[in-house]
N, C-alpha and C positions, 0 to 999 in steps of 0.2 A: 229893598236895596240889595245890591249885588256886593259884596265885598268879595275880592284875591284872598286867597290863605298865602298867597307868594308877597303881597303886599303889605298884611298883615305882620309877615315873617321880618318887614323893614321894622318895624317898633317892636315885638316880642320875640322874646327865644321861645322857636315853637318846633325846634329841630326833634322834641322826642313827644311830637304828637300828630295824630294823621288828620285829615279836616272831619272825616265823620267822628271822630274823640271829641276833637273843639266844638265842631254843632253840640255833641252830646252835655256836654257842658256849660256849654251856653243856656241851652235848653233848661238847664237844673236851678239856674239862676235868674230863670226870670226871660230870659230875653228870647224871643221868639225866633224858632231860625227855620222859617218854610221848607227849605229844599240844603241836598249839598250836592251841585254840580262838576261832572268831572269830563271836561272836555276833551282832553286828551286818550280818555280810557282806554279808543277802539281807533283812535289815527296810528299810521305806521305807514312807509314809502315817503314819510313828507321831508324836505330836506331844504335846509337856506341854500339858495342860489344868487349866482351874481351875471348879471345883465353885462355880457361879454360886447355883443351887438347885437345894435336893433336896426329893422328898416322896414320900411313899409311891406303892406300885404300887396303885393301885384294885382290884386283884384277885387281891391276891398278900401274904402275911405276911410275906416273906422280900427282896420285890422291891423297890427304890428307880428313880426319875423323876429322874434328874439332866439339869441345862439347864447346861450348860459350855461354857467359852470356850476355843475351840482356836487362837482368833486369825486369823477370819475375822470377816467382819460380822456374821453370825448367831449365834447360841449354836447347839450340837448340842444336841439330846435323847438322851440316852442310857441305857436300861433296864441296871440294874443291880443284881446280888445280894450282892457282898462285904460281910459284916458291920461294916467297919471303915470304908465313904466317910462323908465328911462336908462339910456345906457349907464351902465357904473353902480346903477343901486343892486341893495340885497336884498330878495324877496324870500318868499315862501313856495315852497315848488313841491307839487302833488305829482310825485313820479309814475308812470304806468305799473298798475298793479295797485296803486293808494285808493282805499273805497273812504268817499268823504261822508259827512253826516247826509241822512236821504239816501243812502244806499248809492253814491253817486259813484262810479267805480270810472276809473282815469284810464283810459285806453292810449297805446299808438292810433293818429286816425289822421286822414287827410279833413284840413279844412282850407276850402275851395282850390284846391289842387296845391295844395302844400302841405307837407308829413309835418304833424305836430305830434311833441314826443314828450306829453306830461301838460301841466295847468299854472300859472301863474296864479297864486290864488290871493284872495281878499281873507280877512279874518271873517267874515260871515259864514265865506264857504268852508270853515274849519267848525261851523258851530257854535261862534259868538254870537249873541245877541246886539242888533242895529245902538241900542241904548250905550251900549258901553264901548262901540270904535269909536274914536277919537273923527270930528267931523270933517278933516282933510282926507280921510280914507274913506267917509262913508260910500261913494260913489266911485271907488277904485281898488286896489290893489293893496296891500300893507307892506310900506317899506322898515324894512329892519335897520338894524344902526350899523354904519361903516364896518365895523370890530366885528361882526355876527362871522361864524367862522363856517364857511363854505363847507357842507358836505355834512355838517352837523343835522342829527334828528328835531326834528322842530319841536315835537314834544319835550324833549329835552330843553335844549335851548330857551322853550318859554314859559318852561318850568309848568307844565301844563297837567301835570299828573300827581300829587297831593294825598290821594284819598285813602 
């Protein structure tokens, strides 16, 4: 079973202890605790964005044009296939220079003759495990809530770092 030390932190005051402490403790007590994962450890560049506009790929049935605000003066352009983006939502935005889990490293790069400038990303492509996205996202993008404040670190923001 996966448990959150962020969700945890809903029912216990756990402000003056780090997750590998609680495993350790756990552990003293009987209860078995496999692993302490920290998924955020080694993300950095990644940043909530907001779907300014979208339009289709010129060349593509499946591709979307999103122009997003990552909270820089410009909007990024960012080429995009998830079936689920749409204008207005807050996403998760993996900016050029961001290396995701797999060593995936996020370039400026044309896709099919269009500059895309960063990744709309899903929480897989962050290092979630398929079990624990919620099933309206398995097969898309991970939409953030309204309030998510543009330009913020996502490790931050999803309180991804614990350990």
């Amino acid at each position: 079973m996966l448990i959150s030390l962020e969700w945890l932190s809903d029912f216990l005051d756990l402000s003056d202890i780090t997750g590998l402490e609680l495993a350790e403790r756990m552990s003293r007590t009987g209860i078995e605790v496999e692993s302490v994962e920290n998924i955020g450890k080694d993300l950095n560049n990644i940043v909530v964005g907001e779907v300014v506009e979208l339009a289709p790929h010129q060349d593509s049935d499946h591709l979307n044009v999103a122009q997003v605000n990552v909270g820089s003066s410009d909007l990024s352009q960012i080429v995009c296939g998830a079936p689920n983006i749409k204008q207005g939502q807050k996403v998760i935005v993996a900016l050029p220079g961001a290396v995701l889990p797999g060593g995936i490293e996020i370039l400026e790069s044309t896709l099919r003759g269009v500059d895309s400038n960063g990744m709309i990303c899903s929480l897989q492509e962050l290092g979630f495990s398929d079990s624990v996205v919620a099933k309206e996202y398995a097969k898309g993008i991970f939409i953030l809530p309204e309030d998510a404040p543009v330009g913020e670190d996502i490790v931050s923001y999803l309180s991804l770092i614990h350990i």
